[in-house]
C-alpha positions in Angstrom: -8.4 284.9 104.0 -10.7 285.8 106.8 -12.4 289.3 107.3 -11.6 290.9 110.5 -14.2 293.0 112.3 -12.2 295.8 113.3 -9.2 297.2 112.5 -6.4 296.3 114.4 -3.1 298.3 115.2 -1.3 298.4 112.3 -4.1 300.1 109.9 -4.6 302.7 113.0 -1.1 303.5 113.1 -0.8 303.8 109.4 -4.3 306.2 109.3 -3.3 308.4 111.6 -0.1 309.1 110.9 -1.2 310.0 107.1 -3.7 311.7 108.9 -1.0 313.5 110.8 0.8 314.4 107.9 -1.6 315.6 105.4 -2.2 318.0 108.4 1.2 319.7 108.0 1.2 318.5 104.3 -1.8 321.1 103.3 -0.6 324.3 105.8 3.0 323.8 104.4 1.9 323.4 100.6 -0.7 326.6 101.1 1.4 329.1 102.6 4.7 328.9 100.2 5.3 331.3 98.2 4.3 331.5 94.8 6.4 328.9 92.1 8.0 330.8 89.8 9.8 328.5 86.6 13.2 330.3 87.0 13.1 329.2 91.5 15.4 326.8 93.0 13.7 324.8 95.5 14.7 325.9 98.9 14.0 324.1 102.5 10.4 324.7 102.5 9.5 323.0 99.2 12.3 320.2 99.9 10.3 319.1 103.2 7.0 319.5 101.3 8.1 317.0 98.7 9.6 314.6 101.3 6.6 315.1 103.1 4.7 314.1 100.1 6.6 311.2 99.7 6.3 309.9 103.2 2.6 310.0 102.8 2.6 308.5 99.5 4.9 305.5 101.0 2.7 305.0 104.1 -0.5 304.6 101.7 1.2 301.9 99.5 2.1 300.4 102.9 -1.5 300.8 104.2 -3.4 299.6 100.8 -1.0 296.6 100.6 -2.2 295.9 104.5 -5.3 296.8 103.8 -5.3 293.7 100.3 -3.8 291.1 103.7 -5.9 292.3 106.2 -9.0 292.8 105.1 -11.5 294.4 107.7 -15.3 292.9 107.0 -17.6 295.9 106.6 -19.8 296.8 108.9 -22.9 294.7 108.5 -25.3 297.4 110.2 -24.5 299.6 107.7 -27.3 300.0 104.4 -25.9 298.4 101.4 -25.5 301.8 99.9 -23.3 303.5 102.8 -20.9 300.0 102.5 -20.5 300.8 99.0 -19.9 304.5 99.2 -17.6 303.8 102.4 -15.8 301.4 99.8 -15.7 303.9 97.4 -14.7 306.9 99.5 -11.9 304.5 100.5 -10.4 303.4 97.0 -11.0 307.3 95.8 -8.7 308.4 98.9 -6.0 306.1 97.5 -6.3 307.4 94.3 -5.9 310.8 95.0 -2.9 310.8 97.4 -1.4 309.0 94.5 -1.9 311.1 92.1 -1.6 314.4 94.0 1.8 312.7 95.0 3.1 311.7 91.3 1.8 315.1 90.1 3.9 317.4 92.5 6.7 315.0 91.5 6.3 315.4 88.0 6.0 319.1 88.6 9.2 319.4 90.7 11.1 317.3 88.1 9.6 319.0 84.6 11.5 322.1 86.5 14.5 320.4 86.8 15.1 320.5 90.8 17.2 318.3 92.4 14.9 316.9 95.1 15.8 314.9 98.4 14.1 312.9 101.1 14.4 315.3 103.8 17.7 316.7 102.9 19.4 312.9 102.9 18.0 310.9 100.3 18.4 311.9 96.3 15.0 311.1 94.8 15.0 310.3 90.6 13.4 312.9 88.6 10.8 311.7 86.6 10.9 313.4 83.5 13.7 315.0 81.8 13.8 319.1 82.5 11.1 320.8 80.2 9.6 317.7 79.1 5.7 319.1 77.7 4.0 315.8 79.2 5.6 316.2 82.6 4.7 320.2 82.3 1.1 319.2 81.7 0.9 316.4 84.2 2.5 318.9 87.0 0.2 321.0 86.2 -2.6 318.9 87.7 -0.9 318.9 90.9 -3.3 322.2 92.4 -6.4 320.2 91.0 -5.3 316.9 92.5 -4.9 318.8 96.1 -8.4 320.2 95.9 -9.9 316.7 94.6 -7.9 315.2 97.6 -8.8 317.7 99.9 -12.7 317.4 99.2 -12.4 313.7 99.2 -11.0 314.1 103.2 -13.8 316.1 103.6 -16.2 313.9 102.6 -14.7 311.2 104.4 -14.2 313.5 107.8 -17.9 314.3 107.3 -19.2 310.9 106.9 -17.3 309.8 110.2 -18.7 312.3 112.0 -22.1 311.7 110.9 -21.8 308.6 112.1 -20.7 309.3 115.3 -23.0 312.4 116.1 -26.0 311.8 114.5 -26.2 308.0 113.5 -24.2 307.4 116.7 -23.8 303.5 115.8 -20.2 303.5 116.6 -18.8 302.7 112.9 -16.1 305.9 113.7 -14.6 304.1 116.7 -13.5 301.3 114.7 -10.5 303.2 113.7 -9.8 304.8 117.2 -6.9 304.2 118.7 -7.8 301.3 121.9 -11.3 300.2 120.4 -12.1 297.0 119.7 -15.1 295.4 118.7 -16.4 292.3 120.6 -18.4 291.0 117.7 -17.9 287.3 116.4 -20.4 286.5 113.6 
């Protein structure tokens, strides 16, 4: 399989609209009111999960694009800024996965009956007041935060590289840029 040297439409769409989402994602998740054991979830939290799990769905669909459309990196780049571009990546994936399976585990160690946007049943995960799935919920806060630090390193990189390095490696993801190189 051959390397492309930018990435094409697909893996923009799919970026930005987790980036889109993780932008209402965090807001929404932030200012709900506090979980207590004995709440129902109500519209807020529903659209929160379902949010959740449109964002986890889109990054399966963009690793598995990602594993069939490999983008070569960029070979300007220092050896260690490809690996820690690599790294940052594969850590992003990890997180909204388990940031995801942790708020599920949560919502279902509480017994909720949960839906994809108010249409779409989703399985609980545990049975109600299972200890494990109490524990794994629990991580959920700690996953957010790990997540949320990750974006910011990754936001932080980009825009070092488009302010101060200013060698163009952020545009490859912009929407309409293309790069013209062939080796």
């Amino acid at each position: 399989m051959t390397k492309q040297f930018h990435y094409g439409s697909t893996a923009k769409i799919f970026h930005w609209l987790i980036v889109l989402l993780l932008l209402v994602q965090y807001p929404l998740g932030w200012f709900m009111p506090g979980i207590q054991l004995s709440m129902k979830p109500g519209d807020a939290m529903t659209f929160h999960i379902s949010t959740g799990i449109s964002i986890l769905m889109l990054v399966v669909m963009r690793f598995f694009w990602r594993l069939t459309h490999p983008v070569a990196p960029e070979s300007s780049l220092p050896k260690w800024q490809r690996a820690t571009s690599e790294s940052v990546h594969w850590l992003l994936y990890a997180l909204v996965l388990a940031t995801t399976v942790t708020g599920w585990f949560f919502a279902s160690q509480r017994g909720w009956s949960i839906s994809l946007f108010f249409a779409i049943p989703l399985p609980m995960l545990t049975a109600e007041g299972s200890l494990v799935a109490r524990a794994i919920g629990g991580w959920h806060q700690l996953m957010e935060w790990a997540l949320l630090i990750a974006i910011g390193i990754h936001v932080a990189a980009a825009l070092a590289h488009m302010f101060i390095y200013r060698d163009r490696i952020m545009q490859r993801m912009l929407p309409g840029w293309q790069t013209t190189q062939t080796d």
